[in-house]
N, C-alpha and C positions, 0 to 999 in steps of 0.2 A: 740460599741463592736469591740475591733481588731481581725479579724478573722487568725485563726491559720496556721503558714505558712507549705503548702504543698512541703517538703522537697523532697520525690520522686512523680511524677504522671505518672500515663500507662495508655493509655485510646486506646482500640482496638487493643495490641500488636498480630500480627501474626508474626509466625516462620517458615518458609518450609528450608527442608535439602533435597534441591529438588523437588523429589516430593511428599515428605514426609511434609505432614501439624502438626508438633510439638506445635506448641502452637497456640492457635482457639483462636482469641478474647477476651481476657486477660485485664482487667480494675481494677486497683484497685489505693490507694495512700499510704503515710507515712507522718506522719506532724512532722514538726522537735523536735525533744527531745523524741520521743517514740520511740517501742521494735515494730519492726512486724516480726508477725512469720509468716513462709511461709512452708503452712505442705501438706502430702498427702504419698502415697509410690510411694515408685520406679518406675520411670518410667513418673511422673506425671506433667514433665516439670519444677522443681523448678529449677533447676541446669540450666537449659535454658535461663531461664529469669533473673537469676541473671549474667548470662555470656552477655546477654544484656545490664544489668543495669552498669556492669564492663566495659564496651566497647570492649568488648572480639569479640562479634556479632555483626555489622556495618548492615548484610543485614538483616532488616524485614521490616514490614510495623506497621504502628500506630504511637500514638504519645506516646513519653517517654523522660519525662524530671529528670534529677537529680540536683539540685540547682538552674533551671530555664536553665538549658544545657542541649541539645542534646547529646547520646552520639555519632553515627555514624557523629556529627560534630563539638562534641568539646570534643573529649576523653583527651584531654593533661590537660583541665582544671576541668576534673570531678576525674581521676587517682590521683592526687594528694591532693585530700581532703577526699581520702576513705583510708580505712583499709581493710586487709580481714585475714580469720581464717582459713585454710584449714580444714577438716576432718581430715585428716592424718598427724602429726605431723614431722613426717622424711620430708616432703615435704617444712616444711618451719623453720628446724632446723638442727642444724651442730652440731651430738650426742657427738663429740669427742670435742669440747667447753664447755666453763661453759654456766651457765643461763646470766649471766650479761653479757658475751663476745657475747653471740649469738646476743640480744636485739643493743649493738653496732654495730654489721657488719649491721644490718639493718636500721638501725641509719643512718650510713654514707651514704647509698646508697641513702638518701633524703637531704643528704646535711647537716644533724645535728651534731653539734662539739660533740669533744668530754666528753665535759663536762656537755654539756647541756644532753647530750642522759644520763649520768649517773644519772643525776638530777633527769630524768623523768624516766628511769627506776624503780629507786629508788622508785619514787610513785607511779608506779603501783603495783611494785612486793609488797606494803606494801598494797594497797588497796584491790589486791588480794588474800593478806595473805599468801603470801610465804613465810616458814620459812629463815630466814637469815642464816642460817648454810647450806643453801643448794645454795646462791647465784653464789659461785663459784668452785659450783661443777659440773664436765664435767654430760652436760645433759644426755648421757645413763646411768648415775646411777640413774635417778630422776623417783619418781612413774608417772605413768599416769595421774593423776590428776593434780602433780605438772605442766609436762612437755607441759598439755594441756594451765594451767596459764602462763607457759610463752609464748606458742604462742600467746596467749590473747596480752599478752606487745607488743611482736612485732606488731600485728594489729594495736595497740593502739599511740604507737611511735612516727607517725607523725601527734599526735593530728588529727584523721581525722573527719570530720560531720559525714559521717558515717562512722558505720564497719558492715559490712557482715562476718558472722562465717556460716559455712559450717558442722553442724550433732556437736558442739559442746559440746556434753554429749556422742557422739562416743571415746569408748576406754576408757572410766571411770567405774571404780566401781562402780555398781549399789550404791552404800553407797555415794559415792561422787556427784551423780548425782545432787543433790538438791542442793550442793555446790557451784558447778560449776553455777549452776544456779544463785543462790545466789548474786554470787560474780559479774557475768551479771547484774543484777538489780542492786547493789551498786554501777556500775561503771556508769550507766546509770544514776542516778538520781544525782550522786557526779559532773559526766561530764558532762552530757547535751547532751552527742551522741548519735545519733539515731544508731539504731542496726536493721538489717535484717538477722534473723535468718530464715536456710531452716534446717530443721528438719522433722525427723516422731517420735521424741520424744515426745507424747502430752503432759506431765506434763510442758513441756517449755511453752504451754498457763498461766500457772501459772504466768508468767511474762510480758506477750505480750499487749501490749494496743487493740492492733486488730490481725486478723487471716486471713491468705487467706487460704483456704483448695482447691486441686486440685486434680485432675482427669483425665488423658488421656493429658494435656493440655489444658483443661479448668479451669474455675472458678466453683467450684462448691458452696462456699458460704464466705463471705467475710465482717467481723462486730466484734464486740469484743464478747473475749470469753461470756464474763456473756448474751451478748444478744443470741447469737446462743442456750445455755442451755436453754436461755428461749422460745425459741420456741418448745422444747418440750411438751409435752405435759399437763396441770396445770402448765406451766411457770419452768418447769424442777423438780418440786416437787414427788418425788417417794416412794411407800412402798414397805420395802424391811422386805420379809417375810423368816424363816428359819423354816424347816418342812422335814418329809419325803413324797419326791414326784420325781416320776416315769415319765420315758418318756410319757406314756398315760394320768396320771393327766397333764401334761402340755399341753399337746391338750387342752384337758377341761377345764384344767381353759382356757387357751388361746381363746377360745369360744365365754365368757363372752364379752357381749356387750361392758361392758364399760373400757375394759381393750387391750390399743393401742397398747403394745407391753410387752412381758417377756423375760430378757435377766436372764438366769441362769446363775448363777457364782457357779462353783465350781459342789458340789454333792447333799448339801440340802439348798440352798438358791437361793431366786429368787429375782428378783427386777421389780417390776409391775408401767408401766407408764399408769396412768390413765387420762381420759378425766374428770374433774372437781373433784379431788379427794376428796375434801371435804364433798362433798355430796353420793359420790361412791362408797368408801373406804369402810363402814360402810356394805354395799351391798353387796361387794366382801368377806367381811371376813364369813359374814354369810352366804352365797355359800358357802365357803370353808367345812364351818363347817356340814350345811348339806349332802356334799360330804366325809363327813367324816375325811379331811384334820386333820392329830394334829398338830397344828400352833403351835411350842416352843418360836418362839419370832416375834415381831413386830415393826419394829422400820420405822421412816419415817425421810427421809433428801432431798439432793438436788443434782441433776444429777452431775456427773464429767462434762469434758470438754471430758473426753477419753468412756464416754458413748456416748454424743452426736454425737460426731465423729464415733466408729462406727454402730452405730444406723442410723446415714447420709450415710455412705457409701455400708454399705447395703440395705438399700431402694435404692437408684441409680443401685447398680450391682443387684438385681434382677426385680425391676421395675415392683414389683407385692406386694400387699400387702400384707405380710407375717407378723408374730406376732411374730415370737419365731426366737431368735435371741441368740445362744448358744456361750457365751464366756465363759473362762477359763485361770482366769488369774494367 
């Protein structure tokens, strides 16, 4: 069996900005051809570590390799086999150019003719699905979604192993969002590029072979989306009840032995993580009922990736076993 080449490896990254300790002990990897997502809020060191992995950061400690290279000792040879995607599109676009003029000035600056960068433009913006009527049109008339595709190209230009995209579902249309997504995962499996996305957009686990989620600068859990859901609780399996129920019934039922946690969404639905539902389930409803509960519907599916996350991050921020966990999404 050939085992799977480890395209990025961190094993015990520390960061101090002084005397400031930003990133604690940081372990994770990337195997070549997969999507990792690198998620957490603000503050949580993703942006750090990627400024690492860029050669941007030279001083820390640990080992971190990007194609079997160092970057604090061979940035010249890992720079020119990446891509990257800013957040902020002004940042790596010239609005008063077209889409295909922008993709060429970026072109050149790697050395690529000019024919060839038109070549390869050419197949991204169609992989991408940019309309051809918008190719040469000066980029500030272009939507957000468009003008985030074409920063996409330019990432993509110098054919890099990887590319690092920075919040890229920032500044899209909620409508476009899955798109943009989309169009990530096409490029990935068409090209073979591995992709480090740092996001707090969880629906991006949708696409990600593995996850690092962080905190403060740590790791706080690091494995593919579907296994993190399964450590929920019956392997992420959940009943999600709709009923009228009251800050006070939520105590009570929250009570219930065998009932790990209730995250309310909304005004009259809950969503009940049980400990062996199968057997449980059956338990809870008839509580319910004797409690006088009127259950209008019952339906039972399988945790998100954005339940589990924040069900994870609230257990850590309060660090006491709390059940009732109020989202409103």
């Amino acid at each position: 069996m050939v085992e799977t080449e480890k395209i990025i490896q961190v094993n015990g990254l520390n960061v101090f900005f002084g005397k400031n300790h930003v990133i604690k002990n940081v372990s994770f990897f990337c195997n070549k051809g997969e999507i990792l997502g690198m998620m957490g809020i603000s503050g949580a060191g993703k942006t750090t570590i990627i400024r690492v992995l860029t050669c941007q950061i030279p001083h820390y400690q640990g080992e971190v390799k990007c194609f079997g290279f160092e970057p604090r000792k061979n940035p010249n040879k890992i720079v020119s086999q990446i891509g990257y995607v800013p957040q902020l599109e002004l940042l790596n676009l010239y609005y008063e150019f077209s889409a295909m003029k922008n993709v060429e000035i970026f072109a050149s600056m790697y050395g690529i003719s000019k024919e060839d960068a038109k070549n390869r433009v050419q197949r991204y913006f169609e992989m991408l699905e940019l309309p051809k009527d918008v190719w040469e049109s000066k980029v500030k008339f272009l939507s957000g979604g468009e003008k985030k595709r074409v920063s996409i190209a330019i990432g993509l230009i110098n054919d890099p192993q990887i590319l690092f995209l920075d919040e890229p579902t920032t500044g899209v249309d909620a409508s476009r969002r899955f798109d943009i997504l989309n169009y990530l995962k096409k490029l990935n499996i068409e090209t073979n590029t591995t992709m480090i996305i740092v996001t707090h957009d969880l629906e991006t686990a949708n696409i990600c072979n593995r996850v690092v989620l962080l905190r403060q600068g740590q790791v706080v859990d690091f494995d593919t989306p579907q296994n993190l859901v399964a450590k929920l609780p019956s392997q992420g399996r959940i009943a999600r009840i709709r009923a009228e129920i009251d800050a006070d019934l939520i105590w009570k039922i929250a009570d219930m032995a065998e009932i790990v946690h209730i995250l309310r969404i909304g005004k009259e639905e809950i969503e009940l993580y049980i400990e062996d539902i199968e057997t449980n389930l059956q338990k809870i409803i008839s509580k319910l009922f004797e409690m006088g509960v009127k259950v209008s519907s019952l339906t039972r599916d399988i945790a998100s990736f954005r339940r589990y996350f924040q069900i994870r991050m609230q257990e850590i921020a309060t660090k006491e076993k709390q059940k009732i966990i109020r989202v409103f999404d």
